[in-house]
Structures are given as C-alpha cells and as structure tokens.
C-alpha positions in Angstrom: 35.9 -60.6 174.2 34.0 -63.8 173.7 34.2 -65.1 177.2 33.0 -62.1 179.3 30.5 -61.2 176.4 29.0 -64.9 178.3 30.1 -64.3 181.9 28.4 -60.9 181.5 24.7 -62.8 180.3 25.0 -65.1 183.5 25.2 -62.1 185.0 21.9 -60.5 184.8 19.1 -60.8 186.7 16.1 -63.3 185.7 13.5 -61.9 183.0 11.0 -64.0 181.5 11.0 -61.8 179.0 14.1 -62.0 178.1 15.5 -65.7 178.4 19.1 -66.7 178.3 18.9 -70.2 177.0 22.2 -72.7 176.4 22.6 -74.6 173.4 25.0 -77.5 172.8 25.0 -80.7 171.3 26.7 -84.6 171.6 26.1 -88.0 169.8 24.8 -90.9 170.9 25.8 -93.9 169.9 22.7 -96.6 169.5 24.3 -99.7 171.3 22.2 -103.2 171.2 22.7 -106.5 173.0 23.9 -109.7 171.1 23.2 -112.0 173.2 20.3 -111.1 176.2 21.6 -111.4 179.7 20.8 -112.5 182.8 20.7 -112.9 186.5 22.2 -115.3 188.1 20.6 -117.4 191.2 23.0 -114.9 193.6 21.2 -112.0 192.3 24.3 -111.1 189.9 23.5 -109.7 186.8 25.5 -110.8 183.7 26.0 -108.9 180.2 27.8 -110.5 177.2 30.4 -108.0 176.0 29.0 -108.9 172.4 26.9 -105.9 171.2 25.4 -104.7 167.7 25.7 -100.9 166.6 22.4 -99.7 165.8 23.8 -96.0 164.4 24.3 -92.4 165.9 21.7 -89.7 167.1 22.8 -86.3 168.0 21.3 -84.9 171.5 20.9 -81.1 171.7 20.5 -79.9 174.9 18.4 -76.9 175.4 18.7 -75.5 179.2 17.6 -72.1 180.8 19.8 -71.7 183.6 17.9 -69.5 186.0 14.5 -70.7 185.2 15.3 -74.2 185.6 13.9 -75.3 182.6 15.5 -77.9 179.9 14.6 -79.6 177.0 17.0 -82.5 175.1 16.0 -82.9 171.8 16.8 -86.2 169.7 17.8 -85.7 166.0 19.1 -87.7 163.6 22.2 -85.4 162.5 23.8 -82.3 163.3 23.6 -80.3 160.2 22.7 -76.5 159.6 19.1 -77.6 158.7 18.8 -79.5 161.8 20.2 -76.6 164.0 17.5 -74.5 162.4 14.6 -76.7 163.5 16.0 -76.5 166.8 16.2 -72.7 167.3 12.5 -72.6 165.7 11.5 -75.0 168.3 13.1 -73.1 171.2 11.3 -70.0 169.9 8.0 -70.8 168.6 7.4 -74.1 170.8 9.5 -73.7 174.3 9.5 -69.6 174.2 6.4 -67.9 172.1 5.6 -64.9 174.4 9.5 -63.9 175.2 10.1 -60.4 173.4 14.0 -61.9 172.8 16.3 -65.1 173.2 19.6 -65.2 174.3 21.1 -68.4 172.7 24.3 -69.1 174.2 26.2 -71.7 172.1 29.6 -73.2 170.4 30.6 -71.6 167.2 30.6 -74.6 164.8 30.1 -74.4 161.7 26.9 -75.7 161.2 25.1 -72.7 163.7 23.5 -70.3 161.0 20.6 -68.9 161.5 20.6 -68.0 157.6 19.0 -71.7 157.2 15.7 -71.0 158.5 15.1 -69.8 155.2 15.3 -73.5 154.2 12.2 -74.8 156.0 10.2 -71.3 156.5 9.2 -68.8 154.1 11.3 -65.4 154.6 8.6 -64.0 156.5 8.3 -66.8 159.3 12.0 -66.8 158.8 12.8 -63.7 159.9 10.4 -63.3 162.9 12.0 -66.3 164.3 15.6 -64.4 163.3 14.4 -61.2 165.2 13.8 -63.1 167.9 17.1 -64.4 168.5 20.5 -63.0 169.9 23.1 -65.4 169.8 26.3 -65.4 172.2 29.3 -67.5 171.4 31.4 -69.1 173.5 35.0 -68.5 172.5 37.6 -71.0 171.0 38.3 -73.6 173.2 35.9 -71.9 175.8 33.0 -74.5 175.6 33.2 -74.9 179.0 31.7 -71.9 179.4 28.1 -73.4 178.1 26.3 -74.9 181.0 25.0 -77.2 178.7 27.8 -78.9 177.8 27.6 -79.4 181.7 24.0 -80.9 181.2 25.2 -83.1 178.8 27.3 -84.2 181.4 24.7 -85.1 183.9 22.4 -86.4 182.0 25.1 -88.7 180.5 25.7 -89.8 183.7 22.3 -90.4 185.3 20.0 -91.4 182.3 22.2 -92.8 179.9 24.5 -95.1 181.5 23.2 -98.2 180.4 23.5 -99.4 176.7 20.4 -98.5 174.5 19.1 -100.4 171.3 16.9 -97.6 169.7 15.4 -94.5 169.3 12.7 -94.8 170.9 14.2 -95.6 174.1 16.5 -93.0 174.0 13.9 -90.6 173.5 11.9 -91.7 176.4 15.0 -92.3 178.5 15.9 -88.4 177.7 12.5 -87.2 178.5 12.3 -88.9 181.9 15.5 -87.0 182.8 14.7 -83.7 181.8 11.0 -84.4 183.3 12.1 -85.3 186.5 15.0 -82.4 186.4 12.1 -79.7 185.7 9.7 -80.6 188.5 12.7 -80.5 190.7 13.6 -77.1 189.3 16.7 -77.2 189.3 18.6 -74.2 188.3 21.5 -73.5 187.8 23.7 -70.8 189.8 26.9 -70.1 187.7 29.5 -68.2 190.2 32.1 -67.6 188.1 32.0 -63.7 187.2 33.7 -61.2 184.7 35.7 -59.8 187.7 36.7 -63.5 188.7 37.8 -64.1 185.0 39.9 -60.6 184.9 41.9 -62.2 187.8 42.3 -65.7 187.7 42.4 -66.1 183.9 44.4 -62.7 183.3 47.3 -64.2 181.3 44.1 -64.7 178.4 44.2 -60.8 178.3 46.6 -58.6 176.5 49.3 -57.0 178.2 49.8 -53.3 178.5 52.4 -51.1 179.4 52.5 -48.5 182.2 
C-alpha cells in the first residue's frame, strides 16, 4: 500500500547516507504591472488592477525533511526531460556522497527515470538510476508529500506579491529557501502507519472473522 509504503520512510531514523528527499512541483504564473504604482502622501500604497502576463515557470521543490535542507528549482516546463535534470541535480549536485536517495514524489506522468538516458550517456545514466529509490505517493494522496506543504509556505511568504520575470522569481525563491536552511528548519511529520491503520481504516479492505 502506497500510503504506508511513505508513512513508513518518515519513519526512520536520520541517515546521511541514506536521504529521504520530497519532490513536488507547481507553476508560476509571471505577472507584470501595467501601469507602476504608488504611494500616496498618507503612506498608502496603490496598485492598478491592470497587469501583463509575462508566461509560466514550473517550481520544483526539493526538501529533506529531517535534515532541514531545501532547494526550489526554477524551470521553464514540467516535462520528463525536465524531471530528469532535476533528479540528476538532487544526486550529483545536492547529494554526491549519499550511497542512496529516497525520492518521495506524485506519480504523474512525466516522473521517469528512463529519460536520463536523454541527456546522459547510459553509463552516467545508470549510476544516477542506481542511486535512486523512488516512493509514490498514492492517488489522491499528495498530501502525503511534505513538499507539496513547502510549496505552500513558500507561496505564502516569498511569493505573495506579483512578479514580472524570471529573474526575480529566481532570486525571490533562493532568499526563501536561504533564509529557511540557516534556520534549519526541519520538518517533524507525526502522522504514523499505526495512526493511519486507525483513523483512515475505511481506506483498507475489510475482512471477515
């Protein structure tokens, strides 16, 4: 079963070694003003509603939970070639020494590992693959992802405000994630497989006596 298969790998007990990273994704919708504002001689600060659409990037958030580590990377899709760069970069770039990743992520249909064969040659490929254990969250389960919970933050405290372009949202992004590392702020997820085999029991089939 999907869902304790992810309670059971929030479960264990912090290894370096042996990360347990969350993976999830969200656009972002590039929003610019029309017209500039202003502030008004009471101190009041005025927006014109008017704004341009300056296109979409897609946000993954990359989060260890108990190590209190996160990255958010900005891309400009959120295609299979896309989620391969991303896994390479979380295992060559953000874990090189770890002797295995746990990924835990949605299953869309864009989350094959096959593509790394697309930008590496088999060899790189498949030490990158070898690398990696992926854990999927289960169908309509995504709340299960603390990253999705990330998102969720980091929508709410660095990207409230409208932004025009890239570059701003990638420096807005890395401010937040910056500031949320040398906090280290981890992550303690309560919820257990015991917990689940109780208070979400009608999920489970029934047997008879």
């Amino acid at each position: 079963m999907r869902m304790e298969a992810v309670l059971d790998e929030y479960e264990k007990p912090y290894d370096p070694d042996h990360p347990v990273v969350n993976l999830d994704e969200s656009p972002k919708q590039l929003i610019g003003e029309s017209r500039s504002g202003f502030t008004d001689k009471h101190g009041v600060q005025h927006i014109d509603y008017e704004y341009t659409r300056n296109g979409v990037r897609d946000l993954y958030m990359i989060v260890e939970p108990k190590g209190g580590r996160r990255q958010v990377l900005v891309k400009q899709n959120h295609n299979q070639i896309t989620y391969a760069q991303v896994i390479a970069h979380i295992s060559e770039s953000m874990y090189p020494k770890a002797k295995q990743i746990t990924v835990i992520e949605d299953n869309l249909s864009a989350h094959k590992l096959s593509a790394l064969y697309q930008i590496y040659p088999p060899e790189k490929a498949r030490q990158i693959i070898e690398r990696i254990r992926i854990v999927r969250t289960p169908a309509h389960g995504s709340w299960l992802n603390v990253a999705e919970s990330e998102l969720s933050v980091l929508t709410r405290q660095g990207l409230s405000k409208r932004i025009a372009t890239e570059q701003k949202l990638r420096q807005e992004v890395s401010d937040w994630y910056k500031t949320r590392n040398d906090k280290c702020t981890r992550i303690q997820w309560t919820f257990t497989t015991k917990d689940a085999r109780v208070k979400l029991k009608h999920l489970y089939p029934k047997f008879n006596d």
